[in-house]
C-alpha positions as a printed NumPy array, in Angstrom:
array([[ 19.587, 109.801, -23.934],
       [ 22.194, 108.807, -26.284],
       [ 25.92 , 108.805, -24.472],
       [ 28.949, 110.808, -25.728],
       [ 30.84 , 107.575, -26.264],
       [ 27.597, 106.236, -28.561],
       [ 27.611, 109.219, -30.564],
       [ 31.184, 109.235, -31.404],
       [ 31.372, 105.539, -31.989],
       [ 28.126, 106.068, -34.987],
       [ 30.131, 109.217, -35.634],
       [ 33.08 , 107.253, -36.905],
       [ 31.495, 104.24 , -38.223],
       [ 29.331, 107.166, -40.748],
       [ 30.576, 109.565, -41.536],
       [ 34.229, 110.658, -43.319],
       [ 36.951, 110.382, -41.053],
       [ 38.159, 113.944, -42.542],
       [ 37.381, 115.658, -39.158],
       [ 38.94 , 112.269, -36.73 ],
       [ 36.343, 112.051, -34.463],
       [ 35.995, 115.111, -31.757],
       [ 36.337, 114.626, -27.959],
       [ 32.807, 116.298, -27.107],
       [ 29.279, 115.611, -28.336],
       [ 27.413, 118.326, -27.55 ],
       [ 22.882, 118.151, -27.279],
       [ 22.481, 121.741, -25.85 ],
       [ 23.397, 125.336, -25.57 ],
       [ 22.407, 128.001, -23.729],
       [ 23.94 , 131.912, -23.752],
       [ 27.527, 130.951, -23.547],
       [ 27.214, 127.311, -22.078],
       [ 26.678, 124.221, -23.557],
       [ 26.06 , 120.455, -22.438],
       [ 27.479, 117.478, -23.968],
       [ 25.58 , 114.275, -24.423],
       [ 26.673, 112.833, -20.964],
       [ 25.328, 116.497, -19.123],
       [ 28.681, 118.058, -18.693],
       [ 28.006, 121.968, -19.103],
       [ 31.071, 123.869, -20.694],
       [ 31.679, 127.657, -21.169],
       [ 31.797, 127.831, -25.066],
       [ 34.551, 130.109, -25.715],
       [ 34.931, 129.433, -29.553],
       [ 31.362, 130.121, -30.766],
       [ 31.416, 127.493, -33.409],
       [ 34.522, 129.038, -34.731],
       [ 33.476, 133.061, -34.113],
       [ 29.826, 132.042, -35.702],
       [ 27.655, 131.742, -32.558],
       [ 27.399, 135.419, -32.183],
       [ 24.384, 135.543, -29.675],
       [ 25.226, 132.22 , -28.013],
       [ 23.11 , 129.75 , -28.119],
       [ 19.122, 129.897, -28.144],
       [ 19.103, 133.546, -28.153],
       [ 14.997, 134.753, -28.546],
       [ 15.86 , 137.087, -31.347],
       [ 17.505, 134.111, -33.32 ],
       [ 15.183, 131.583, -32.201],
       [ 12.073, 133.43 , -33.299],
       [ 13.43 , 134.849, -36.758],
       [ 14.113, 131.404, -37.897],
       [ 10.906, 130.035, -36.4  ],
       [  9.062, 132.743, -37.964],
       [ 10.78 , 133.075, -40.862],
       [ 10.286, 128.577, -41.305],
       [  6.696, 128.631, -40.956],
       [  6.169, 131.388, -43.533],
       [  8.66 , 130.639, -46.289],
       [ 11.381, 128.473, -45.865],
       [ 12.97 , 127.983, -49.689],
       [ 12.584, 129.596, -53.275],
       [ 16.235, 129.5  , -55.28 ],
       [ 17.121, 132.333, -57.056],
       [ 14.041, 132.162, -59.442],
       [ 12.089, 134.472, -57.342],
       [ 12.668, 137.771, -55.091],
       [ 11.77 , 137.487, -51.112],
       [ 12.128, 140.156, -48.769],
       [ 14.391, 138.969, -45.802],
       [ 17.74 , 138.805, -48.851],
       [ 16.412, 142.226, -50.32 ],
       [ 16.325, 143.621, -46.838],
       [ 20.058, 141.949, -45.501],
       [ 21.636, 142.806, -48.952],
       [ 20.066, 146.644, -48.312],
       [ 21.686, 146.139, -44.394],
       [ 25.241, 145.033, -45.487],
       [ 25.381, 147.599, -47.796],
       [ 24.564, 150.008, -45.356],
       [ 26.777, 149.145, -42.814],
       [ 29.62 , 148.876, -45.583],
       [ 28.787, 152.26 , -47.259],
       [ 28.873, 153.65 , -50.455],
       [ 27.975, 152.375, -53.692],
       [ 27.784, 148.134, -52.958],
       [ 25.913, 145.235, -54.098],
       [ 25.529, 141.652, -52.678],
       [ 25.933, 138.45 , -53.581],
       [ 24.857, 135.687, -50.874],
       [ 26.251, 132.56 , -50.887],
       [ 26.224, 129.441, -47.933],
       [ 29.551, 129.679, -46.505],
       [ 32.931, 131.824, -46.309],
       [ 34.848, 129.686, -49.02 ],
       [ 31.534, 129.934, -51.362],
       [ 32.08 , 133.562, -51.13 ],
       [ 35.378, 134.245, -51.653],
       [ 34.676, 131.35 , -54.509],
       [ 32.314, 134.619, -55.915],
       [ 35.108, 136.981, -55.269],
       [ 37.63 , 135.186, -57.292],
       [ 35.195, 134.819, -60.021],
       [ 34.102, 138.68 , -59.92 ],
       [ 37.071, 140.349, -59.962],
       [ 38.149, 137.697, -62.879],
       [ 35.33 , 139.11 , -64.458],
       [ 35.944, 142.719, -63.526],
       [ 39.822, 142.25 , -64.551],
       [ 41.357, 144.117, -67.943],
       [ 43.19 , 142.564, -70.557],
       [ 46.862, 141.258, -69.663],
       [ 45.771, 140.3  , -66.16 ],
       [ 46.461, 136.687, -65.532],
       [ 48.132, 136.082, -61.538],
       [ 46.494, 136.425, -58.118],
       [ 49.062, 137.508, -54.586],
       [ 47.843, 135.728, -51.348],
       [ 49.226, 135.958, -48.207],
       [ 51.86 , 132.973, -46.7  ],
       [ 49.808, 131.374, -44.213],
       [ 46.344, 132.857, -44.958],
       [ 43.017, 131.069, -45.305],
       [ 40.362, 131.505, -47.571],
       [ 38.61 , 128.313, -47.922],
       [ 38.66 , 124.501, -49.192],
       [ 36.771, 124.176, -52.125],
       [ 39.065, 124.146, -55.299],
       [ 39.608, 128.375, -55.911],
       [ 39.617, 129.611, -52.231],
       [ 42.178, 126.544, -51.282],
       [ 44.037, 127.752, -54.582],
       [ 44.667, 131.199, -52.354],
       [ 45.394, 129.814, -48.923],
       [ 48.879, 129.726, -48.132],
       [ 49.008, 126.898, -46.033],
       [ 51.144, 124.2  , -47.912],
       [ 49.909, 121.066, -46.066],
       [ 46.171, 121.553, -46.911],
       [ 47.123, 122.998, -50.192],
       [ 49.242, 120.517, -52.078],
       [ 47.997, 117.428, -51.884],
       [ 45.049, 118.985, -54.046],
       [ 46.916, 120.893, -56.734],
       [ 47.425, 121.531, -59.434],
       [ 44.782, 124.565, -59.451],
       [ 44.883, 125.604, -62.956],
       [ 45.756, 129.227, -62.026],
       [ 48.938, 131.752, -60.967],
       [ 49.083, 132.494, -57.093],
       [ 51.946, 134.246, -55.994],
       [ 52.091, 133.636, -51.698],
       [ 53.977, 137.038, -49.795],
       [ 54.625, 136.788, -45.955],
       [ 51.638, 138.414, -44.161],
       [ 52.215, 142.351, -43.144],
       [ 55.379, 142.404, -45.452],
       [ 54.122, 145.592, -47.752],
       [ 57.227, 145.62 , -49.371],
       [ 56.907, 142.163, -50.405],
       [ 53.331, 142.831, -51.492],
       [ 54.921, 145.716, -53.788],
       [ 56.987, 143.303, -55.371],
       [ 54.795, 141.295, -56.257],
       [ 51.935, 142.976, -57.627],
       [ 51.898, 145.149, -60.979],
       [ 50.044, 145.516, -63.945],
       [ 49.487, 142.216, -64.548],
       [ 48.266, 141.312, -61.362],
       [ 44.167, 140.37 , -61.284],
       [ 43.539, 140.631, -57.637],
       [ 45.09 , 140.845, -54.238],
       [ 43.341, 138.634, -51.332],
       [ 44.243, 138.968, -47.769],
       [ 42.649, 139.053, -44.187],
       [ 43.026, 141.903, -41.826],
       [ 44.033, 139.157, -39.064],
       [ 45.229, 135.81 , -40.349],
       [ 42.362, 133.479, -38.232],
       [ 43.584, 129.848, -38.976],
       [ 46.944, 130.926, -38.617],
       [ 46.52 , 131.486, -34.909],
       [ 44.873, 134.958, -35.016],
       [ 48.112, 137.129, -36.895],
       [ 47.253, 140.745, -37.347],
       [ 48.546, 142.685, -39.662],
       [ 50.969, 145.67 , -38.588],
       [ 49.271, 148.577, -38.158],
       [ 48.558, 150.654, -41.412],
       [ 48.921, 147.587, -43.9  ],
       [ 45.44 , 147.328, -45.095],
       [ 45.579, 150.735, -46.057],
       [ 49.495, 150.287, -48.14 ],
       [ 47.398, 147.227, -49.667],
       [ 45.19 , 149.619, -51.025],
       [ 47.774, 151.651, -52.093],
       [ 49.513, 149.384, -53.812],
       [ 46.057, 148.154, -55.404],
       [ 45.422, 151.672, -56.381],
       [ 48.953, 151.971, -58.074],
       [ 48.485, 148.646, -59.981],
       [ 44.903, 148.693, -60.695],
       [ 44.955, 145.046, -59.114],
       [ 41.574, 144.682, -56.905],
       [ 41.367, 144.242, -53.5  ],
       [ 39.659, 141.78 , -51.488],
       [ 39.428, 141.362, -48.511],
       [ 38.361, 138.324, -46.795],
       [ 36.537, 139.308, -43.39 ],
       [ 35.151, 135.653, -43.212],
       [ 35.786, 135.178, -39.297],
       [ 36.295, 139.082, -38.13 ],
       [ 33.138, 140.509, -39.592],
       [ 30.314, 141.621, -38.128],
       [ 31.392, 142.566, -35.026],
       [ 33.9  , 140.414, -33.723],
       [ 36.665, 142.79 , -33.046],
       [ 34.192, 145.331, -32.002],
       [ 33.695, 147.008, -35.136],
       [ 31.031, 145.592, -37.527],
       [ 34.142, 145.117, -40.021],
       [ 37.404, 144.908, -38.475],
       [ 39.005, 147.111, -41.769],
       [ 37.14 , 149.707, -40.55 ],
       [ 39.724, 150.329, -37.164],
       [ 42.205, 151.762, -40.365],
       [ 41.278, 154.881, -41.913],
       [ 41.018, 154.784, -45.593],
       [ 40.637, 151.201, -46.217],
       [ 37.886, 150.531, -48.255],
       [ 38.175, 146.964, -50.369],
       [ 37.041, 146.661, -53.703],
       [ 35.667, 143.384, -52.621],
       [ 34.473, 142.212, -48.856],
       [ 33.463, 138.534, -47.928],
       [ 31.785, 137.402, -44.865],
       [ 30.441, 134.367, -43.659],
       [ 30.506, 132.835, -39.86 ],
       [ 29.302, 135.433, -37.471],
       [ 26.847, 136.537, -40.053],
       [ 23.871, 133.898, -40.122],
       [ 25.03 , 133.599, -35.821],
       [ 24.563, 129.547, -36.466],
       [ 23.311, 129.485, -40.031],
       [ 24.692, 128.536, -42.97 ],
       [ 25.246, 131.912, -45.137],
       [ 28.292, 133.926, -46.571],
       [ 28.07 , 136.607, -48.511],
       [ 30.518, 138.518, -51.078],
       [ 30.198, 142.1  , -51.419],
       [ 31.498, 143.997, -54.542],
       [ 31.843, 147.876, -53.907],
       [ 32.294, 150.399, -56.943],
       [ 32.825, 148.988, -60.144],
       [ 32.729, 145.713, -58.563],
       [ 29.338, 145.968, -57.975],
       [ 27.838, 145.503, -61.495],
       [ 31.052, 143.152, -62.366],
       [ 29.006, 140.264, -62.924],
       [ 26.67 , 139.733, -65.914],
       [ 23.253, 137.735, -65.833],
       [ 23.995, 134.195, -65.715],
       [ 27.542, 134.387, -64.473],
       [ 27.347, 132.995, -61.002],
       [ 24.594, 131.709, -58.9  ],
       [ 23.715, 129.315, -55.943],
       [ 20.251, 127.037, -55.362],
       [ 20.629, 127.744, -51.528],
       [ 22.268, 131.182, -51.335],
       [ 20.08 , 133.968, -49.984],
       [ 17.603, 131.348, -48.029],
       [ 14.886, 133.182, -47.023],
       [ 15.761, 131.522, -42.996],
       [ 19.406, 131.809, -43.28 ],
       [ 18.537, 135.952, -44.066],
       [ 16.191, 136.216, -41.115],
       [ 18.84 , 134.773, -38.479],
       [ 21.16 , 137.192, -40.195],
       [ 18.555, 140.482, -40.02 ],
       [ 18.334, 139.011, -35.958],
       [ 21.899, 139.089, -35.525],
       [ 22.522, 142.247, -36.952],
       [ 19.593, 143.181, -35.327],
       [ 20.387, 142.446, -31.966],
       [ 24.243, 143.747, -32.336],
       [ 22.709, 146.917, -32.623],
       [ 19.757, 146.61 , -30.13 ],
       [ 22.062, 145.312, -27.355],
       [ 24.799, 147.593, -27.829],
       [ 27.015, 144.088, -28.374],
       [ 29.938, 146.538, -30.653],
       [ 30.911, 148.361, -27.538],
       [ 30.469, 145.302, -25.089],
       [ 32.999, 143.236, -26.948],
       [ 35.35 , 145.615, -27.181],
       [ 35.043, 146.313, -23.593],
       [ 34.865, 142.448, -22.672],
       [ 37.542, 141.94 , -24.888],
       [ 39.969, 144.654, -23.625],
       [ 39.35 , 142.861, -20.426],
       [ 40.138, 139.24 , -21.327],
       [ 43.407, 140.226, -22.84 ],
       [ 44.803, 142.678, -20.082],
       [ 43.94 , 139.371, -17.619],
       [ 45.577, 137.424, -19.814],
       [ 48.608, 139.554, -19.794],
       [ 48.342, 140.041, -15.838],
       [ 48.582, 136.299, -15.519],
       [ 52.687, 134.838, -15.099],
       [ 52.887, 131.458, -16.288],
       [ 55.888, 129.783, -17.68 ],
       [ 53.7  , 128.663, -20.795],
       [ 51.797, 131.802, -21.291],
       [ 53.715, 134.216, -23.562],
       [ 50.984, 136.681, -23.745],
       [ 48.106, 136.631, -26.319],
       [ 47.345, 138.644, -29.53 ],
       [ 44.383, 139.707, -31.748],
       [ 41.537, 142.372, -31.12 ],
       [ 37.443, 142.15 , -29.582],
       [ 36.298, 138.694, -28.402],
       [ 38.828, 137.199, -31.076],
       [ 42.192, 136.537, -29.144],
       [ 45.15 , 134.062, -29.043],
       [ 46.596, 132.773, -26.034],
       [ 50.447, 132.841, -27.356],
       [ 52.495, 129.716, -25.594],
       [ 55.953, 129.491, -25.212],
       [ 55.918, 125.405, -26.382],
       [ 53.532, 123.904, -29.004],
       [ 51.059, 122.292, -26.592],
       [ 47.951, 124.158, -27.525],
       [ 46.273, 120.896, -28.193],
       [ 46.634, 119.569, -24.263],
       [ 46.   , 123.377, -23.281],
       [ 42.346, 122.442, -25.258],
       [ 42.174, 119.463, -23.928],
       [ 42.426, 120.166, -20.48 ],
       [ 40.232, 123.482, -20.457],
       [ 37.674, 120.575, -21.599],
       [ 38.047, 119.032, -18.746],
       [ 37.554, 121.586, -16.607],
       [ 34.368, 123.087, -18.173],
       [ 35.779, 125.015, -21.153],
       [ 35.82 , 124.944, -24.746],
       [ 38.825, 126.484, -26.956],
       [ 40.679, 125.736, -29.936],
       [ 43.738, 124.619, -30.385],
       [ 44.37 , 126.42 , -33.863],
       [ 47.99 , 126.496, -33.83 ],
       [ 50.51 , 124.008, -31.813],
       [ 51.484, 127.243, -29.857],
       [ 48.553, 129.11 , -30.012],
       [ 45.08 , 129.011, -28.219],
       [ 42.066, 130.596, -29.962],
       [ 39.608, 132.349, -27.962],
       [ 36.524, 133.845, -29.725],
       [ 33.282, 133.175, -27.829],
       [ 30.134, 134.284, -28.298],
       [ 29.456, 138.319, -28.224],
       [ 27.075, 138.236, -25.368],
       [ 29.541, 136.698, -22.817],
       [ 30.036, 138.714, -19.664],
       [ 32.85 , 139.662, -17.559],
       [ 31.627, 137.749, -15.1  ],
       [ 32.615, 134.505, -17.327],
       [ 35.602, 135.839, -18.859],
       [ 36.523, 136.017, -15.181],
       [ 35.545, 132.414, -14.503],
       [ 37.945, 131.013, -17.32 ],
       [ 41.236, 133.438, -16.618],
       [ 40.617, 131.928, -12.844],
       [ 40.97 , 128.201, -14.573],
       [ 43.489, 128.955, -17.037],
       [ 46.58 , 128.756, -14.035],
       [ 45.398, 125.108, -13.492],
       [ 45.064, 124.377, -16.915],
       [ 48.294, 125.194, -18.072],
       [ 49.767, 123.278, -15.048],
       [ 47.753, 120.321, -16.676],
       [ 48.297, 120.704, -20.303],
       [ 52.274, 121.03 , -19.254],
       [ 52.076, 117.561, -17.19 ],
       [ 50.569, 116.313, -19.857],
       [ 52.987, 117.159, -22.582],
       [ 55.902, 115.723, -20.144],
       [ 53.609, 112.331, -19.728],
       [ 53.819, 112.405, -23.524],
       [ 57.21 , 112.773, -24.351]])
């Protein structure tokens, strides 16, 4: 078998350096553990960033997408198959109401549809977008256009269009920015790549508000905390009357498969004329089974209630634990942040490696946490056990450094 330290080297000598080269080659998963190339087995606690929702080799996965492979693997968007008719007829089921569906390959494809449809959708006189500081919606040219993270941002401009960044949560910043002339508002209910922000309770719903006001739409971007990850198939849905005009999801969706998938509700639905947008891949017949099986299988195994349970329990044994680099953690479901007190979250992920356990070091003071759905208390308890020692670890490690 090809070695870690093989892989890596052919890794760096091939392929764009735009990733460095990660510490861990992994060959195998299994439920919530996975092997590297040398046979080290790790708890995955970051799911492919929240996208392994059933772990890893999961029957109901494994035979859709065998099934669905060996049938009818590819046919564009010339011709009609049943697994998108039947996931576009699911999604807009578990959204509600008058919807329609537009499937893409990945979260930044879809809000890349949003951006387009409510630029379609938008009256006369409408010209800026509001994003939120901080936020993340993608890195393709429109969705980087709307995430408010200056260092990723930048060096790519200029984007040809008006984006007016407000702090995250601030609703009275987000009134004073948007009025008549705005075209669209995009935010996330929980900023993800910002180290897993929420909102404050009750601003998706003053979002809408000031959407309905200003006749500006609203999207939401539920790329990493759809379908299921907070416990709720849509994590909007924890605030009564929020409703977007326009929902994209991606990650958790295809549970390992390439697929997004922008939803327009209302008016939005019917925004887009024939011939305005379209995708070769989008709505693969496979990529739609693995997403009927993970919906599915949510359902079937009761997995909405078991990771709000499971995650209640991480984060009150988080909080129980007193560490001088612990300053809590933050976020909802099996999609947390260990808050630290110094930015060392990349020795924190680091030395959970070591020890048999995979995070993400997504901010330099914050840990994320967002395994796979089907992980048991049982191996929560296993990694709030390690975490004491690892700490310890990533804090000699940051004192080696300096």
């Amino acid at each position: 078998m090809t070695s870690g330290s093989d892989l890596r080297e052919r890794f760096a000598a091939s392929l764009m350096p735009n990733y460095g080269v990660p510490p861990v080659a992994l060959t195998l998963g299994r439920g919530c553990e996975v092997y590297d190339a040398d046979g080290r087995q790790y708890l995955d606690l970051i799911a492919g960033i929240a996208v392994s929702s059933l772990g890893h080799g999961h029957p109901a996965l494994v035979n859709a997408v065998a099934r669905q492979a060996a049938t009818l693997a590819h046919t564009s968007n010339l011709f009609v198959h049943e697994r998108e008719v039947e996931l576009a007829e699911r999604l807009v089921e578990l959204v509600g109401g008058d919807a329609k569906v537009f499937f893409a390959n990945s979260g930044t494809e879809a809000n890349e549809a949003a951006l387009k449809l409510v630029k379609r959708a938008a009256g006369p006189g409408r010209h800026y977008f509001v994003a939120s500081d901080r936020g993340f919606h993608g890195r393709t040219s429109g969705a980087l256009a709307l995430t408010g993270k200056d260092a990723i941002r930048e060096p790519f401009g200029p984007f040809g269009m008006d984006v007016r960044f407000v702090p995250h949560g601030d609703l009275d910043a987000l009134a004073e920015a948007v009025d008549e002339h705005c075209v669209a508002v995009f935010t996330e209910p929980t900023q993800g790549e910002a180290g897993v922000v929420p909102a404050p309770e009750g601003y998706l719903a003053g979002v809408r508000r000031v959407c309905d006001d200003t006749g500006a739409a609203f999207v939401l971007d539920e790329i990493q905390s759809g379908i299921g990850r907070t416990g709720r198939w849509f994590a909007h849905q924890a605030e009564e009357d929020v409703r977007p005009d326009v929902l994209t999801l991606a990650k958790g969706l295809g549970g390992g498969l390439p697929i997004g998938a922008c939803v327009g509700l209302g008016r939005y639905a019917d925004a887009f004329d024939r011939g305005d947008h379209g995708s070769t891949f989008g709505g693969n017949p496979v990529a739609c089974a693995a997403a009927l099986a993970v919906i599915d299988t949510i359902e079937n195994e009761g997995l909405l209630a078991h990771t709000a349970v499971v995650g209640d329990l991480l984060a009150e044994q988080i909080d129980a634990l007193d560490h001088p680099l612990l300053a809590g953690q933050r976020g909802s479901g099996l999609w947390r942040a260990l808050e630290l007190t110094a930015p060392h979250a990349a020795h924190v992920q680091e030395q959970a490696a070591v020890r048999g356990f995979l995070v993400n070091a997504v901010a330099p003071d914050a840990v994320r946490i967002a395994p796979p759905l089907v992980i048991t208390p049982e191996e929560i308890g296993l990694f709030i056990e390690a975490l004491p020692t690892i700490l310890d670890a990533a804090e000699a490690a940051a004192t080696k450094e300096q």
